[in-house]
C-alpha positions as CSV (number, residue, x, y, z in Angstrom):
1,X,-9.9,68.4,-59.9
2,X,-7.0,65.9,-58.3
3,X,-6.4,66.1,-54.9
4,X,-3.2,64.6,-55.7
5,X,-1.1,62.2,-52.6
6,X,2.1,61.2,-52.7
7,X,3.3,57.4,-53.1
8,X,3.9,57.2,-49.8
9,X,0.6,58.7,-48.5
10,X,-1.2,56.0,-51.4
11,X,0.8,53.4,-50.0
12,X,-0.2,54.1,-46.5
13,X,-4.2,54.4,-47.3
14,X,-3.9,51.2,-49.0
15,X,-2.5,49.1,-45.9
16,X,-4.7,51.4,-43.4
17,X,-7.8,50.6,-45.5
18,X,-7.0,47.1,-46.4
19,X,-4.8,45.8,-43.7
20,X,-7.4,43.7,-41.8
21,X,-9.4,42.1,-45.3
22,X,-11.1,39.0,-44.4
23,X,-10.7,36.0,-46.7
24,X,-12.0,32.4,-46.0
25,X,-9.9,29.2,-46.2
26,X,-9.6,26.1,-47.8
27,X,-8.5,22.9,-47.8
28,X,-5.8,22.5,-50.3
29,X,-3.2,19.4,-51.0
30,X,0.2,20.0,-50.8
31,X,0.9,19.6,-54.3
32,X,-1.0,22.4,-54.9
33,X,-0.1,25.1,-52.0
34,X,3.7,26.3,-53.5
35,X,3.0,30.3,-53.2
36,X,-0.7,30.1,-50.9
37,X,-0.8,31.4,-47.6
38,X,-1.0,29.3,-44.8
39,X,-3.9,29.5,-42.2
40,X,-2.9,27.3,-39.5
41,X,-0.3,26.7,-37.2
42,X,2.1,24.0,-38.2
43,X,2.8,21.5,-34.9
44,X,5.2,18.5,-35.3
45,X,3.4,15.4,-34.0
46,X,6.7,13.7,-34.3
47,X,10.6,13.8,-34.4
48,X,12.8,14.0,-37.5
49,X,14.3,12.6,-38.0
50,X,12.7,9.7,-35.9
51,X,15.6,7.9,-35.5
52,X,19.5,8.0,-35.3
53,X,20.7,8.3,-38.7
54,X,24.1,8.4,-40.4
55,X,25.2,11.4,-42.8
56,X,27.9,9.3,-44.7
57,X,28.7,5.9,-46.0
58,X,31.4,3.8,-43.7
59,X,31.4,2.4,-40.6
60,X,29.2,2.6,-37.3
61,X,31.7,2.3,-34.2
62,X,31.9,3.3,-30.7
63,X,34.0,6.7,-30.8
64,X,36.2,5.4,-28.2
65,X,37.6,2.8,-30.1
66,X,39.5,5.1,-32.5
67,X,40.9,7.0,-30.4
68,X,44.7,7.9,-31.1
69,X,44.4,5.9,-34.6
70,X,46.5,7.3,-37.6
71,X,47.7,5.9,-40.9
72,X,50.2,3.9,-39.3
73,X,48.3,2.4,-36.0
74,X,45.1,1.8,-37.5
75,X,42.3,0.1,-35.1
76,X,41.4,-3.0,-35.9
77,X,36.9,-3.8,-35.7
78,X,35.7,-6.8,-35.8
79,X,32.5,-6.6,-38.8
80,X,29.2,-8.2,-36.9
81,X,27.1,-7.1,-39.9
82,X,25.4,-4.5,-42.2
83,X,22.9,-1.8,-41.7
84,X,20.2,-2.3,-44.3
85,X,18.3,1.0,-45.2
86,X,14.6,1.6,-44.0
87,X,15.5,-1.6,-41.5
88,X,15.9,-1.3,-38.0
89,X,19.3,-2.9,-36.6
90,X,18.4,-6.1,-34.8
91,X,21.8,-6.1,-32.8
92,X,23.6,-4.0,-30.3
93,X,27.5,-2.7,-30.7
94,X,29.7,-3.7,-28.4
95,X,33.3,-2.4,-27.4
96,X,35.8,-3.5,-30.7
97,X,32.9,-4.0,-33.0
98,X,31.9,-1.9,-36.0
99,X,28.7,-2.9,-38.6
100,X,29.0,-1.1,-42.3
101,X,26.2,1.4,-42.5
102,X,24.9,3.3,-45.9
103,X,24.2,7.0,-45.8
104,X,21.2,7.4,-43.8
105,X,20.9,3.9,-42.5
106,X,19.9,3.8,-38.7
107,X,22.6,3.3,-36.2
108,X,22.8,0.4,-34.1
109,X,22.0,0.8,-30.6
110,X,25.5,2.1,-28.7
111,X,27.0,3.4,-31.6
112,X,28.3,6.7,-31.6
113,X,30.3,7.7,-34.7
114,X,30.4,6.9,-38.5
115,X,34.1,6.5,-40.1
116,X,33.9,7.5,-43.8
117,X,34.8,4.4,-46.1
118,X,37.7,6.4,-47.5
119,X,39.2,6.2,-43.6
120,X,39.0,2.1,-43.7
121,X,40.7,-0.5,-45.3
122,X,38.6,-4.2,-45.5
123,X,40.7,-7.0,-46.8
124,X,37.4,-9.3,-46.5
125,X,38.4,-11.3,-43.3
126,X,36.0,-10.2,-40.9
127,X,38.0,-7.2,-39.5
128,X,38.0,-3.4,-41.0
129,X,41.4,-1.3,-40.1
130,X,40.2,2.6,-39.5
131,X,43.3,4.6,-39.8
132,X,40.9,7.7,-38.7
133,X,39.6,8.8,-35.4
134,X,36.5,9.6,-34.9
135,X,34.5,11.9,-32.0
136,X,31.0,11.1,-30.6
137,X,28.4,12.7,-32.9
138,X,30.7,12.6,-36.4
139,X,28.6,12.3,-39.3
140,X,25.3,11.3,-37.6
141,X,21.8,13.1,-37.3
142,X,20.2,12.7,-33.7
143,X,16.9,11.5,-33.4
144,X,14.9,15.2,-33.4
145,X,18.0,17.5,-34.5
146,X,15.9,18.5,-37.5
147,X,12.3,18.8,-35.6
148,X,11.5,17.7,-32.6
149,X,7.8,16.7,-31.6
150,X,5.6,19.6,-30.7
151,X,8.0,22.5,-32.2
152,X,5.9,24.9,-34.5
153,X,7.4,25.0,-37.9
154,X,5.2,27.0,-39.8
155,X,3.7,29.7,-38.5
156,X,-0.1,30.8,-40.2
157,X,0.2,33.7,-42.5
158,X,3.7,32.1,-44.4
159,X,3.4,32.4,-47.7
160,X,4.5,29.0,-48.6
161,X,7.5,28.2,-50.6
162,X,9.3,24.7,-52.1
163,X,10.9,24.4,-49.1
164,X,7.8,24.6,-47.0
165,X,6.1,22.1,-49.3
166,X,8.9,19.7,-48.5
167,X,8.6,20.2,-45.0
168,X,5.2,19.6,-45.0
169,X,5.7,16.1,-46.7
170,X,8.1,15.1,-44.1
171,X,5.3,15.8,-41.0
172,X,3.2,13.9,-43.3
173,X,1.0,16.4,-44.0
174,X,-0.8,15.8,-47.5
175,X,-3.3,19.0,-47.7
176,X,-3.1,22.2,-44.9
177,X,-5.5,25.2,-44.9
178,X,-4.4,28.1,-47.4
179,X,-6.4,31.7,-47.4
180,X,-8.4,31.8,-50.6
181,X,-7.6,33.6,-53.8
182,X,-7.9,36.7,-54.2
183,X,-10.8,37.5,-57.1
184,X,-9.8,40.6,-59.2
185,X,-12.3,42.1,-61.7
186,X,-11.1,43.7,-64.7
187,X,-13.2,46.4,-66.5
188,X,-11.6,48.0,-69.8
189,X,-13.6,51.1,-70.4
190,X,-13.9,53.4,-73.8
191,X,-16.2,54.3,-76.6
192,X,-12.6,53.9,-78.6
193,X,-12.2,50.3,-77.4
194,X,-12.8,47.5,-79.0
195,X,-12.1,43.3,-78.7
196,X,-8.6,42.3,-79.7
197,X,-10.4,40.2,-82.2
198,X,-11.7,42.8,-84.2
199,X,-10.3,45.2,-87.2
200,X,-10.0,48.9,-85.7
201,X,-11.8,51.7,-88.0
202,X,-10.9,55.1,-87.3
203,X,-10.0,56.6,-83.9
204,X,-10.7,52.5,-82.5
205,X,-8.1,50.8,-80.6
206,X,-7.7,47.3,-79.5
207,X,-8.3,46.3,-75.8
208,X,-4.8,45.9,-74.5
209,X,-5.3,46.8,-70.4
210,X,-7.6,44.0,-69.8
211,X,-5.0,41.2,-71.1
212,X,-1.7,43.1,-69.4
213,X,-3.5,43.5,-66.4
214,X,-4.8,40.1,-66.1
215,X,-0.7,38.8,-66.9
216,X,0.3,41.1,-63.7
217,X,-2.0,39.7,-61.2
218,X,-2.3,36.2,-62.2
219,X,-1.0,34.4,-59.3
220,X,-1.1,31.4,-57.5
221,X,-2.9,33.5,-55.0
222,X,-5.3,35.5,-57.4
223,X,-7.8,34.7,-59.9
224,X,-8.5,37.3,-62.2
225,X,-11.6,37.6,-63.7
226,X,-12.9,39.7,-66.9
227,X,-15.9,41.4,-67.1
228,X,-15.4,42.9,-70.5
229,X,-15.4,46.4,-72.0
230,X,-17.9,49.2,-71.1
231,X,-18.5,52.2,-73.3
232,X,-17.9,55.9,-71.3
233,X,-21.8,55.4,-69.9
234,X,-22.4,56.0,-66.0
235,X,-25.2,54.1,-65.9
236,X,-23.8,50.8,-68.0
237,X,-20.5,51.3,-66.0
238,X,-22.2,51.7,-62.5
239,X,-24.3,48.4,-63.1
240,X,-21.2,46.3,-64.6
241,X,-19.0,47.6,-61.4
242,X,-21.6,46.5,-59.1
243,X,-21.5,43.6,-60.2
244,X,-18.2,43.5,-59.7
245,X,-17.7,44.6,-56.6
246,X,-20.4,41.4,-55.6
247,X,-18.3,38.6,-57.1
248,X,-14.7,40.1,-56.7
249,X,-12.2,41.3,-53.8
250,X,-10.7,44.0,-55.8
251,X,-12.0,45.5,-59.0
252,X,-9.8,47.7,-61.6
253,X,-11.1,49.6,-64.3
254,X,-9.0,50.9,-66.9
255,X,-9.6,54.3,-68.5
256,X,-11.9,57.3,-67.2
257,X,-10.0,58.0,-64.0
258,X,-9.0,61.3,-65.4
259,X,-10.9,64.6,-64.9
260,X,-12.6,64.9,-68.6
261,X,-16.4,65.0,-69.3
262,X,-16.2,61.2,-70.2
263,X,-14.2,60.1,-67.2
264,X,-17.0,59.0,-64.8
265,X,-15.1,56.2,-63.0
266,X,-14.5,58.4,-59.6
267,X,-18.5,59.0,-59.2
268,X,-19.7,55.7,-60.2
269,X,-17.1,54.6,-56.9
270,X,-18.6,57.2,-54.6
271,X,-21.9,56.3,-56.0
272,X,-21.9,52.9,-54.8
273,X,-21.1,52.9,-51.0
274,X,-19.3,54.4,-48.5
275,X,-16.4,55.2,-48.3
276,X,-15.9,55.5,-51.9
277,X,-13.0,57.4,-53.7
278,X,-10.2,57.4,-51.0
279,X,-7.6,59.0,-53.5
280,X,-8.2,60.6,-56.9
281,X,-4.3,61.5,-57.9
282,X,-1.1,60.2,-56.9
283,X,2.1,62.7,-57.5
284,X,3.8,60.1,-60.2
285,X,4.8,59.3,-63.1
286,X,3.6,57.5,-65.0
287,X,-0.2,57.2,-63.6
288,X,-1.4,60.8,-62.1
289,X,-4.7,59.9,-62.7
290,X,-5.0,56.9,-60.6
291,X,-8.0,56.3,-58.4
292,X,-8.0,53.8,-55.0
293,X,-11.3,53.3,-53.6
294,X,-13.4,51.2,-51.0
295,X,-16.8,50.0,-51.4
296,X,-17.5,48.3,-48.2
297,X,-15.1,46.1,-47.9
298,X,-14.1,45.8,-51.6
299,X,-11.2,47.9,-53.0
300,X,-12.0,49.4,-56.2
301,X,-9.5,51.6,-58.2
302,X,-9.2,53.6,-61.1
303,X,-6.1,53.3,-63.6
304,X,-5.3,55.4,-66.5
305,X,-6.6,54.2,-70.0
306,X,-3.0,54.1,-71.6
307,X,-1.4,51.2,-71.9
308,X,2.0,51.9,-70.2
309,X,0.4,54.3,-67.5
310,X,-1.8,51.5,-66.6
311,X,0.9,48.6,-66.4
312,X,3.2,50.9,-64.4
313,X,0.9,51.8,-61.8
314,X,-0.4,47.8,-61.5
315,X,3.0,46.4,-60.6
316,X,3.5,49.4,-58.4
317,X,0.1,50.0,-56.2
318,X,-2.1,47.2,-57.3
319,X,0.6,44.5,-56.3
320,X,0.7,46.5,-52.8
321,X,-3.2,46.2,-52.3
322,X,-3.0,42.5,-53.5
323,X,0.1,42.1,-50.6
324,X,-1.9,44.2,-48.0
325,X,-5.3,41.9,-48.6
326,X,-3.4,38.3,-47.8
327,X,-1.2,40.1,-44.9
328,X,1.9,39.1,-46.9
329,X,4.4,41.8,-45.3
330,X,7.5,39.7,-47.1
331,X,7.1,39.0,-50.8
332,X,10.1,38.3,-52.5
333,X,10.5,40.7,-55.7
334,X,13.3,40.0,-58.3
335,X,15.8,42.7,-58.7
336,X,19.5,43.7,-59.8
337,X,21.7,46.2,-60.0
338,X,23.8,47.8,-62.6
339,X,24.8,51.3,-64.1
340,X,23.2,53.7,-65.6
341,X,23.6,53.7,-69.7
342,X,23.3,57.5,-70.3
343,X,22.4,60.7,-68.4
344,X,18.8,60.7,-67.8
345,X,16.8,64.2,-66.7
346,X,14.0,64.0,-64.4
347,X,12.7,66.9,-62.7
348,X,8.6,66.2,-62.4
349,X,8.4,66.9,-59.3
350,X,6.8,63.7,-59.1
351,X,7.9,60.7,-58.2
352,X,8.7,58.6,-61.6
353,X,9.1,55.0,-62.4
354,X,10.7,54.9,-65.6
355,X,10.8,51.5,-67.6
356,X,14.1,50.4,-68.8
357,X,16.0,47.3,-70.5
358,X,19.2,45.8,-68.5
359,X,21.7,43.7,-70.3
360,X,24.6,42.1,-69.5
361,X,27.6,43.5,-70.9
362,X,30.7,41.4,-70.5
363,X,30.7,41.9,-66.0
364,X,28.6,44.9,-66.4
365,X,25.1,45.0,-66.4
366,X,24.1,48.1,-68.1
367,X,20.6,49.8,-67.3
368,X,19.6,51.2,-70.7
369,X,16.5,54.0,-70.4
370,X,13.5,53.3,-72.7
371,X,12.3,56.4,-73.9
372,X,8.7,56.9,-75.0
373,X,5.1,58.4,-74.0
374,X,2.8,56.9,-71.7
375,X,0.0,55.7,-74.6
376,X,2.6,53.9,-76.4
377,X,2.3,49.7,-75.9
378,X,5.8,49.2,-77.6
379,X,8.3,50.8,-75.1
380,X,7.1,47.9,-72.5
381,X,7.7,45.0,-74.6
382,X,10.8,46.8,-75.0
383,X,11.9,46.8,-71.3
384,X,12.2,44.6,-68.2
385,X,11.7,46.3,-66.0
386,X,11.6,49.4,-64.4
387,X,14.1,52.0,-62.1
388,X,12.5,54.3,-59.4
389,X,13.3,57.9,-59.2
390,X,12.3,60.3,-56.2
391,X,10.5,63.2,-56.3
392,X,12.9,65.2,-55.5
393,X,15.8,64.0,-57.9
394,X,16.9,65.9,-61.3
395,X,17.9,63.0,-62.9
396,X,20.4,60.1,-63.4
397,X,23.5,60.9,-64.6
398,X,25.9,57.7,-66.9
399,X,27.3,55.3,-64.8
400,X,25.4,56.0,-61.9
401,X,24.4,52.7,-59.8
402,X,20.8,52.1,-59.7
403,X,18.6,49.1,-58.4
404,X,16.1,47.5,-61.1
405,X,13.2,46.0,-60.1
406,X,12.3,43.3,-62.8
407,X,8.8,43.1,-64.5
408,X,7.0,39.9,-63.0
């Protein structure tokens, strides 16, 4: 029988049990470390910018000089030269010069201030007339203002973003240490199930968990890996898991998590090492059936063989024990809001995640329910993504605001 837990309790097994997973790192180049999780401390070894830059194109001066200046008392600078980019300047500003200088050219030594072009008249005889004053620090970048040397940037455990990437470029950094990827296993299990290649006779059915659950949790941290499908045999099942649970961090077998005859996923798991099944049965909707489990180190669960069941209960709790394994506490998940479409009863007394289809209806966005039972493949394709609703709710009612969160 289930000793069924709620989503919260599952959730909280999961981080307590896999909270402190050890992964190795690697040596990765930059190019390639978007969405990998960093495992060092990044230390500036240098300013930036390393020099005193302007933000604009126009004129280096001495802020002084333009004091009081307007439209009709312009100051009048005498031009001693051009800024060239990626060149240091080779002379010094003095009191009633200026220099032209291009947006992020180097300011000369002294200068204090860029003029915007549009604030400057040049007639071409040696002199520019600035009919706009300007304080010390307008529209230039301090040596340092963006990093200074020794500041920590990037602290180990990020999960790295464009952003990060293009930070890293500008310390110079060309490859960092990343965490490496997680290896999932994925075992389809069934007398009923066959390759998707194949022509179904009678009561056979294609193998459709191993594909959707390879699309959920291929990341750029992840690497799934398949291991095929497995009739309802304890012995072939206990031999292919170990396996498994060898090559991979986590392993998920689809099907035989339930309670029937045939459904001998929860004792090939306790057969195999302690601690074994840690939860057989979580209180939701779709996915009751659902088994977490830990092997030594390994987590190994159970999801339910149909096909809707099975996705549900991946983006939910596998994507948590994937999170939990790197130590990512912040991943960023795509969602929006909108109204609910029609009334929608839910009195389970479980907690359900119900898959739905959001459109955008002139400046509405409209949550529409997608009805359907939990073997059937269709009513996925048919949604994007899904609306929680807590155990203790009796349902939706039309118009109703309601967060979505979106399929990956």
């Amino acid at each position: 029988m289930f000793d069924v837990k709620s989503v919260d309790e599952a959730l909280t097994i999961i981080e307590n049990n896999f909270k402190d997973y050890k992964l190795d790192y690697e040596l990765t180049s930059i190019d390639e470390a978007n969405e990998r999780i960093l495992c060092q401390d990044i230390i500036s070894e240098e300013d930036i910018p390393s020099f005193n830059r302007s933000t604009v194109d126009g004129y280096a001066v001495i802020a002084s000089d333009t004091f009081g200046v307007s439209d009709a008392i312009p100051a009048q600078l005498n031009i001693i030269g051009e800024i060239k980019m990626g060149e240091k300047p080779s002379f010094v500003l003095k009191q009633g010069e200026t220099c032209y200088i291009p947006t992020g050219g180097e300011l000369p030594s002294n200068a204090d201030g860029i003029v915007m072009i549009e604030y400057t008249e040049n007639f071409d005889d040696g002199d520019v007339f600035i009919s706009k004053a300007c304080s010390p620090g307008n529209n230039v970048v301090y040596k340092g203002d963006d990093v200074v040397i020794g500041a920590k940037v990037i602290g180990s455990g990020t999960l790295l973003k464009p952003q990060d990437i293009g930070l890293l470029a500008a310390l110079g950094y060309s490859e960092v240490k990343v965490k490496k990827k997680l290896r999932v296993g994925i075992i389809s299990t069934g007398d009923e199930i066959i390759g998707i290649s194949e022509k179904p006779i009678g009561s056979q059915v294609r193998d459709v968990n191993s594909y959707s659950l390879y699309a959920i949790v291929q990341t750029s941290f992840t690497t799934p890996v398949f291991y095929g499908i497995v009739p309802d045999d304890y012995n072939t099942l206990k031999e292919v898991v170990e396996k498994a649970t060898v090559e991979c961090d986590i392993v998920l077998i689809s099907g035989g998590s339930s309670v029937g005859q045939k459904d001998v996923t929860s004792d090939v798991i306790d057969s195999l090492g302690y601690p074994g099944v840690l939860v057989h049965g979580i209180a939701v909707k779709p996915g009751k059936p659902t088994i977490i489990g830990k092997i030594g180190e390994k987590a190994v669960v159970g999801l339910p063989g149909h096909p809707a069941s099975a996705f549900v209960v991946c983006n939910i709790f596998i994507t948590h024990l994937i999170n939990t394994m790197l130590g990512i506490s912040k991943r960023s998940i795509p969602k929006v809001n909108g109204e609910m479409a029609s009334n929608y009863p839910s009195n389970t007394g479980r907690e359900e995640y119900l898959p739905v289809r959001v459109e955008k209806e002139h400046d509405r966005t409209i949550i529409y329910p997608v009805y359907g039972k939990s073997s059937l493949i269709s009513i996925l394709s048919k949604s994007n993504g899904y609306i929680h609703i807590s155990r203790g709710s009796e349902g939706l009612n039309k118009g109703q605001l309601k967060e979505v969160v979106l399929w990956k």
